[in-house]
N, C-alpha and C positions, 0 to 999 in steps of 0.2 A: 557613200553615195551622196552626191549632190542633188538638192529637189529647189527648181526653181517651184515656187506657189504664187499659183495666181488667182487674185483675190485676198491676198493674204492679210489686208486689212478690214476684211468681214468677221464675221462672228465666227464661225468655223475654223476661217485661216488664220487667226489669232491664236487660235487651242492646236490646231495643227504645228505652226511653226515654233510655240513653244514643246510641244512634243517632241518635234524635229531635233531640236535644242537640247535636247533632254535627254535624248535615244544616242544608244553606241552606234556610230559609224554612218549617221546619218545628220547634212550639214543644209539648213534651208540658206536659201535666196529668195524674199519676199519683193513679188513685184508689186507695186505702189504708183498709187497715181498722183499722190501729194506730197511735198516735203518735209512739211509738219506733219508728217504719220511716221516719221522716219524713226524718232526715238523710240515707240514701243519694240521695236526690232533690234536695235542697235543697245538698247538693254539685255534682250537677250543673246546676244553676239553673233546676231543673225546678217548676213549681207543683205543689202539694200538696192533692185533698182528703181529710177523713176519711168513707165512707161504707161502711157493712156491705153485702156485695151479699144479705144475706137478709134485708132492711129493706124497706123503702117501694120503690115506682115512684119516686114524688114526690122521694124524697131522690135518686136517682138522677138522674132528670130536671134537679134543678137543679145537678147537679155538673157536668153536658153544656151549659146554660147557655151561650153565647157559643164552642163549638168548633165547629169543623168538618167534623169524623171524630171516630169510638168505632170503637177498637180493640182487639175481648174474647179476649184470653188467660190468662182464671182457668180454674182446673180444682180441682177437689175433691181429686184426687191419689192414689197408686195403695195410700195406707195408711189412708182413714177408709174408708166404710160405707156402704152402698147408697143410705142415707137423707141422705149427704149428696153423693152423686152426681146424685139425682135432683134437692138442690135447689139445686146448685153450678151443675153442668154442664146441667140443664133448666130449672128454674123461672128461677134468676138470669138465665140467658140469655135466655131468652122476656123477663123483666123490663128487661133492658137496651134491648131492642130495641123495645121500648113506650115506654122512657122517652127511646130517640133521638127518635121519632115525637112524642112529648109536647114535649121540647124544641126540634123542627125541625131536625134534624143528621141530614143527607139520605147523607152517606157515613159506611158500618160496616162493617166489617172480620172475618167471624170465622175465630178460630183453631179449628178442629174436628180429628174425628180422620181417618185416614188412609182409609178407608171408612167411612162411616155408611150404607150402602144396606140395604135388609130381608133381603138374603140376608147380609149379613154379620151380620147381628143371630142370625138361624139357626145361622149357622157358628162363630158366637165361642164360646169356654168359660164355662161358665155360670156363672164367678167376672166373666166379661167383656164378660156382655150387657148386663147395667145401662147400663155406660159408652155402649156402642157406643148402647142404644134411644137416652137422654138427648140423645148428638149427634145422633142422626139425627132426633129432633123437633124440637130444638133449628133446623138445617138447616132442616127444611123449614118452620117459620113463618115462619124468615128469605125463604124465598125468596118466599111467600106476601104480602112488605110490598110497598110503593113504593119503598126505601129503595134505595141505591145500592149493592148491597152486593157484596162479595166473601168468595168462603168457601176459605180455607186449608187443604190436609188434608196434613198433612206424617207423615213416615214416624216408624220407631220412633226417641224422641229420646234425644239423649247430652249428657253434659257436656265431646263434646272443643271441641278450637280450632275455630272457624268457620274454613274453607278458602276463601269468599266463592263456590266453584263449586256447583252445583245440578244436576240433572234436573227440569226440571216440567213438565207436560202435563195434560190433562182424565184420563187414566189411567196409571202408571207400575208396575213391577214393586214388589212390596216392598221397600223398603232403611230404612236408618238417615239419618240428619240430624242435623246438632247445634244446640242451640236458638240457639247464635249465631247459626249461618246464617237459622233459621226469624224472627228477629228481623231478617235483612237482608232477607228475602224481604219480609218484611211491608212493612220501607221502600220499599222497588221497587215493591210492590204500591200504596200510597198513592202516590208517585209518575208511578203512571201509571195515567192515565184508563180506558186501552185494558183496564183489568178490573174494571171495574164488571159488575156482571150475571155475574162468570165464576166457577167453580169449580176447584182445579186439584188435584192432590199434587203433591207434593214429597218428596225426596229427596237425598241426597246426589251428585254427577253431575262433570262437565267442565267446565260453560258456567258462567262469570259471572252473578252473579244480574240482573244490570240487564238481560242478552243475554235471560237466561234467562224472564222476567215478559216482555218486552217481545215475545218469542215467540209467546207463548200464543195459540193460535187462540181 
């Protein structure tokens, strides 16, 4: 299986794609927006394109060309501006998931946030409702495709050592996760069928991630 990754030069798509790299029978395509980001991929014998996610459908579409899964973990991130939250985390994303449909790439993957529901849009600080509306339309177009999709909502992320154990469920308490792990969930989550159409959180837990995905009601 082929997985084009978008975002792949974020913190997460970083531990993803070398997972990708890593794992039997699963080969990444790291979409990039700069050329000098090109070698950390091409160390791990990852394929490389260059395409802006604030660009075209069309150039999207043909970066997806020939994979099998898109798997979206860009995020605008928590120091630009509303203006580029709405068009990072909403329009890109809406974009991405027109351009799987355009190019016939029936499994997508997204990484969203930990609740996007309307009452958590209410409840969030309103330095932090941007984010949250964004994912949450984001979400629900997705759910709105044919597309095979699964939606990720992992807890508040860190930059410790992945532990490889989780908690994940359709609902979980609030915790933390570290993006390594959210990068092995993701694996899990491609490898296995049984969550296509699911949504789940996640957080940091007991259970092994493969135990943990393979759980999921």
């Amino acid at each position: 299986m082929k997985v084009l990754i978008i975002g792949a030069n974020g913190q997460v798509g970083k531990h993803f794609t070398r997972f990708v790299q890593e794992s039997d029978g699963l080969e990444a395509r790291a979409m990039i927006r700069k050329e000098e980001q090109k070698s950390y991929f091409e160390d791990l014998g990852a394929e490389t394109v260059l395409v802006d996610l604030e660009g075209e459908i069309d150039d999207i579409a043909k970066a997806a060309e020939g994979v099998d899964a898109i798997v979206f973990t860009a995020g605008s991130g928590p120091k630009t501006g509303d203006d580029k939250t709405m068009m990072i985390d909403l329009d890109a994303a809406v974009k991405t998931i027109k351009a799987a449909e355009k190019a016939g790439v029936k499994r997508y993957v997204m990484v969203s946030s930990f609740d996007t529901t309307r009452e958590e849009i209410q409840n969030a600080p309103d330095s932090f409702k941007p984010y949250v509306a964004a994912k949450h339309y984001a979400d629900e177009w997705l759910r709105g495709t044919n597309l095979d999709f699964t939606i990720v909502h992992p807890g508040g992320l860190t930059n410790d050592e992945g532990t490889g154990k989780v908690k994940a469920d359709v609902t979980v308490d609030r915790g933390e996760i570290s993006r390594e792990d959210v990068a092995r969930v993701l694996l899990a989550t491609l490898e296995n069928d049984s969550t296509i159409g699911k949504e789940f959180q996640v957080i940091n837990g007991d259970t092994a991630v493969d135990e943990a995905i393979q759980s999921l009601k």
